[in-house]
C-alpha positions in Angstrom: 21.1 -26.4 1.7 22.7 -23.5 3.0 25.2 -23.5 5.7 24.5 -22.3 9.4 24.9 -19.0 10.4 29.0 -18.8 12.8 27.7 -15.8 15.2 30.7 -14.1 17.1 31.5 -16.3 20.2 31.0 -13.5 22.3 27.4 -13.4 20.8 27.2 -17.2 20.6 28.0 -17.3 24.4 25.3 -14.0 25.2 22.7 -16.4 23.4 23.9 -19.7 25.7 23.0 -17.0 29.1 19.8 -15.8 28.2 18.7 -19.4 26.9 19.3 -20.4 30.5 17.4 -17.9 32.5 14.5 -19.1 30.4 14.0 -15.7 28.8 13.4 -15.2 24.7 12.3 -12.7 22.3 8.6 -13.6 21.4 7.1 -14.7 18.6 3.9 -13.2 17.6 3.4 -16.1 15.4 3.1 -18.7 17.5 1.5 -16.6 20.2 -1.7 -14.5 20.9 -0.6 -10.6 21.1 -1.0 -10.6 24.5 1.0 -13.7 25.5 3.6 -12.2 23.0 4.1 -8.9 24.8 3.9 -10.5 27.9 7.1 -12.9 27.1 9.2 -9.8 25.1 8.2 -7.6 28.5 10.1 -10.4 30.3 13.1 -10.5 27.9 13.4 -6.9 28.1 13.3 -6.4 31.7 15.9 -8.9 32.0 18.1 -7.2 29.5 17.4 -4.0 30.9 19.0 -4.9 35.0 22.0 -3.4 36.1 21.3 0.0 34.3 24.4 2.2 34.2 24.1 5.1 36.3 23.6 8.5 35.2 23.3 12.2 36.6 19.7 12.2 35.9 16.8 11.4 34.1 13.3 13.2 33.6 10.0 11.5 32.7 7.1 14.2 30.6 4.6 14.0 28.7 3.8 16.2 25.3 0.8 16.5 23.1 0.9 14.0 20.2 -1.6 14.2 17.4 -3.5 11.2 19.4 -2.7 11.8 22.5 -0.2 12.0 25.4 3.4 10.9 24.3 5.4 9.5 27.0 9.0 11.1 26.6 12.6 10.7 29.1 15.3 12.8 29.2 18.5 11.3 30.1 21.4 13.4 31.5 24.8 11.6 31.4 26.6 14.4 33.6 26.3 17.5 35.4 26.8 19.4 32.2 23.2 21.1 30.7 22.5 22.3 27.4 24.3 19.6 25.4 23.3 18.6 22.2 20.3 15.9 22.2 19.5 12.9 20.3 16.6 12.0 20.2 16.2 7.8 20.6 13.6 6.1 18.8 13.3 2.4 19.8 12.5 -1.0 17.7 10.6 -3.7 18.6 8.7 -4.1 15.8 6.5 -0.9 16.1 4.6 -3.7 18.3 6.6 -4.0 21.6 8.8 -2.0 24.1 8.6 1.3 25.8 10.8 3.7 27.6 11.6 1.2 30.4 12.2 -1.7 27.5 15.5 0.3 26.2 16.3 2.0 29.2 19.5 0.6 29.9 20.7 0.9 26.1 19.6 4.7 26.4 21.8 5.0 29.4 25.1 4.0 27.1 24.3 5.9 24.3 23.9 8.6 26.9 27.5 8.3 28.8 29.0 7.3 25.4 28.2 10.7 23.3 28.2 12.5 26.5 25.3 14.8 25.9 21.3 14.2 26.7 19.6 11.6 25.3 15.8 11.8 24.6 13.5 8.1 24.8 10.2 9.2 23.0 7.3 6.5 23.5 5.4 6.1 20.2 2.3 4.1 20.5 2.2 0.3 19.7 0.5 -1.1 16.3 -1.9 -2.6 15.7 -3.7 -0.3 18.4 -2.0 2.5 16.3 -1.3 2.1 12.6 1.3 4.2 10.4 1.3 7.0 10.5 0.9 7.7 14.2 4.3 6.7 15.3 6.1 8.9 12.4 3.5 11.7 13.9 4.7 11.0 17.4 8.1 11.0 16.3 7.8 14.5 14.4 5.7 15.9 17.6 8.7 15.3 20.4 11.0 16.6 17.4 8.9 19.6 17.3 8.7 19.6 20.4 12.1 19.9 21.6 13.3 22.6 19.1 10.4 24.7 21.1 10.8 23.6 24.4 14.3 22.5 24.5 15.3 25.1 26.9 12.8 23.8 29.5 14.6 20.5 29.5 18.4 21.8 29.8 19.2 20.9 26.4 20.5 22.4 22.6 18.1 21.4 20.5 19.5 23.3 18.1 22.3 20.3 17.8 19.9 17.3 17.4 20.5 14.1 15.9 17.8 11.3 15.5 19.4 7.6 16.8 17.4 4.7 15.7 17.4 1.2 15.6 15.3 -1.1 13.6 11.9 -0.4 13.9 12.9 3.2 14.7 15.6 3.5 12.3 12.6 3.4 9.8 11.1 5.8 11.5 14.1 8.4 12.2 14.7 7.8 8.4 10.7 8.9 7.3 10.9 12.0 10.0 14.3 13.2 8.6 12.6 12.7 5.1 9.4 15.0 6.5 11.8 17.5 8.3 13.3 18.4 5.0 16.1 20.4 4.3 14.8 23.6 6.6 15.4 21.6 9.6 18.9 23.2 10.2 18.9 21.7 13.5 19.3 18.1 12.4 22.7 17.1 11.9 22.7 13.9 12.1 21.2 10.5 11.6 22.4 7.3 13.6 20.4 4.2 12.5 20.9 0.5 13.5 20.2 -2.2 11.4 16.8 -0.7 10.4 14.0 -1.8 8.2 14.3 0.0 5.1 13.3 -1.7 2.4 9.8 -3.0 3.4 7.9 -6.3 3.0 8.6 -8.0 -0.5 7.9 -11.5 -1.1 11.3 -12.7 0.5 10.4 -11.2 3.0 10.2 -13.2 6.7 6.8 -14.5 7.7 7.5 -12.7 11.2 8.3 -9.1 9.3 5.2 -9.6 6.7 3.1 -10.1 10.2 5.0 -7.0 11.6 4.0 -4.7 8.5 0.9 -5.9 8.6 -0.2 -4.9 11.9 1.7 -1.4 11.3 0.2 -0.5 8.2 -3.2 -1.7 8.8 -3.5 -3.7 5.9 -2.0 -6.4 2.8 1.4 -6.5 3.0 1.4 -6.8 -0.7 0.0 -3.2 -0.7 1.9 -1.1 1.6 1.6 2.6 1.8 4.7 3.9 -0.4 4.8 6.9 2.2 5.9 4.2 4.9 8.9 3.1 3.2 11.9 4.4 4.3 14.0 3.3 0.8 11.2 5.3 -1.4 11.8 8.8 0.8 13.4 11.6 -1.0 16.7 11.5 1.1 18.8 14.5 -0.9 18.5 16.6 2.0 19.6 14.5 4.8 22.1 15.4 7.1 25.0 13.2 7.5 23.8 9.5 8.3 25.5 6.7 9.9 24.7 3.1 9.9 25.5 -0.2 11.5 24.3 -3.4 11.4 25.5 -7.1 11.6 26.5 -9.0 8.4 24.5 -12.1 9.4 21.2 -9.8 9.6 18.0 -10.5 7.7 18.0 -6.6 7.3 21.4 -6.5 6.1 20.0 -5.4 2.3 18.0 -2.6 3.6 21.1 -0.9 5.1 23.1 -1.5 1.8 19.7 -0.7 -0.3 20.0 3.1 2.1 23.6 3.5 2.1 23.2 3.1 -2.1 20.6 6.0 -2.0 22.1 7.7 0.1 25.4 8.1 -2.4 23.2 8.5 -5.3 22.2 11.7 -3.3 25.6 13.1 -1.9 24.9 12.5 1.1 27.9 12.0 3.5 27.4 8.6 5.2 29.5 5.5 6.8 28.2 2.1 7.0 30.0 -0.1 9.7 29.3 -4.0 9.5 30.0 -6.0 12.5 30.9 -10.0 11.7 28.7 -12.9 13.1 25.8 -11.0 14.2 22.4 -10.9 13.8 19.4 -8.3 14.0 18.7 -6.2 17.4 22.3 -6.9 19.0 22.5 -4.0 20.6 19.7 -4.0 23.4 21.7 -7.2 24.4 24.2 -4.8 26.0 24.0 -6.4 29.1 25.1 -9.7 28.4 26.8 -9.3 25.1 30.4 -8.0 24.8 30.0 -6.8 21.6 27.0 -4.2 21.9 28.9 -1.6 23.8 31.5 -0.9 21.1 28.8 -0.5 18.3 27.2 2.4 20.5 30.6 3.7 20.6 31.3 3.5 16.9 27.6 5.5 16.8 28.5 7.8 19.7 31.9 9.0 18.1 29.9 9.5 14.7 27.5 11.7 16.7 29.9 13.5 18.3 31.3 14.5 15.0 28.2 15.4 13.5 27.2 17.9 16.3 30.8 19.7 16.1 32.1 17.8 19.4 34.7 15.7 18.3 
């Protein structure tokens, strides 16, 4: 039998609060869809109190391949025309929204010190792969156009995403290709790169499931972020906790990644688990890791 997982006290302690405001992260096992998103809405909003203030924020809309996007602009300062990352969120590709990560995209705001950019991908199973990656590319595309319009240097862009959206910031980068100039950097949080296997967690086969639309066993090979041609990726940073379940995937990157050349850093953090970050409210330890990602993006964009 295999020994219990030590988190980090801090974390340990983080998990002790929320278990006694009677919030939790939902299962969609055990729960209809509905009832599911109804009790991660609740964990979420009471992560995301207290929000950090900054100078401004924005809320627009763009054109997506399916529809309306929903996009926010977050300005950490007075200063305009900084470089932009855009933020993709996790969640499973079945949960969240802008107001979900709000208070996370407010740190990693005031951390780097330039404009971050929430973009709103639709939910599966209502939307399947590849609408999110084509949501993703659209605000892309659509802030080396209009990036002007919303005070910022598109031209300096980086692509921060965790989990969920770390596979997806991984697959756009992939699409982008080595013309996108304007990418310089990658910051990706424990994400899910290797995709569902037959170790895989009952709750991640049921999450690839309702993103790809079909078996598990028989995922699309163009939705797996570890078989994307990654030899012209800009520099790429990664973090994720060495008690994750996703722990491999970032390794199984990192290992492609230096196959390719590709300048990368891989920062583990001891006794923690997946999505530790949005717990940046009540966890000690969140608000360093978007630090350590901050000062990487800094770097990448010539700021540091």
């Amino acid at each position: 039998m295999s020994a219990e997982p030590v988190f980090d006290p801090a974390f340990a302690e983080a998990v002790a609060q929320l278990k006694a405001a009677g919030v939790e992260s939902a299962d969609p096992l055990k729960h209809s869809l509905h009832d599911a998103r109804v009790i991660q809405d609740r964990y979420f909003a009471f992560l995301a109190q207290d929000p950090p203030a900054v100078d401004d924020t924005r809320d627009l809309e763009i054109a997506g391949p399916a529809g309306a996007v929903r996009m926010r602009m977050y300005y950490p300062t007075r200063e305009r025309n900084t470089p932009v990352a855009l933020f993709v969120r996790g969640a499973g590709w079945w949960a969240g929204s802008l107001d979900s990560h709000d208070r996370t995209m407010r740190l990693c705001a005031l951390k780097t010190g330039f404009a971050i950019c929430g973009v709103d991908y639709h939910r599966s199973p209502e939307a399947k792969f590849p609408a999110q990656l084509e949501e993703v590319l659209a605000a892309v595309q659509w802030l080396t156009a209009n990036g002007a319009s919303v005070q910022v240097d598109a031209q300096r862009m980086l692509l921060w995403g965790e989990s969920a959206g770390a596979s997806l910031s991984v697959l756009a980068a992939a699409k982008l290709g080595a013309d996108s100039t304007f990418l310089k950097g990658l910051l990706l949080f424990y994400g899910n790169f290797e995709g569902p296997t037959e170790a895989t967690r009952a709750y991640s086969k049921w999450v690839w499931t309702q993103y790809l639309g079909g078996d598990w066993q028989n995922p699309n090979p163009a939705a797996i972020p570890l078989k994307a041609d990654v030899s012209k990726f800009p520099p790429t940073w990664l973090g994720v906790g060495d008690l994750d379940p996703l722990l491999k995937d970032t390794i199984g990157l990192a290992d492609k990644l230096a196959a390719a050349g590709v300048p990368h850093e891989v920062k583990r953090y001891p006794g923690l688990p997946h999505a530790f970050v949005t717990m940046n409210r009540v966890f000690t330890g969140a608000e360093p890791a978007i630090e350590d990602a901050a000062r990487a993006g800094r770097r990448m964009v010539g700021l540091a």
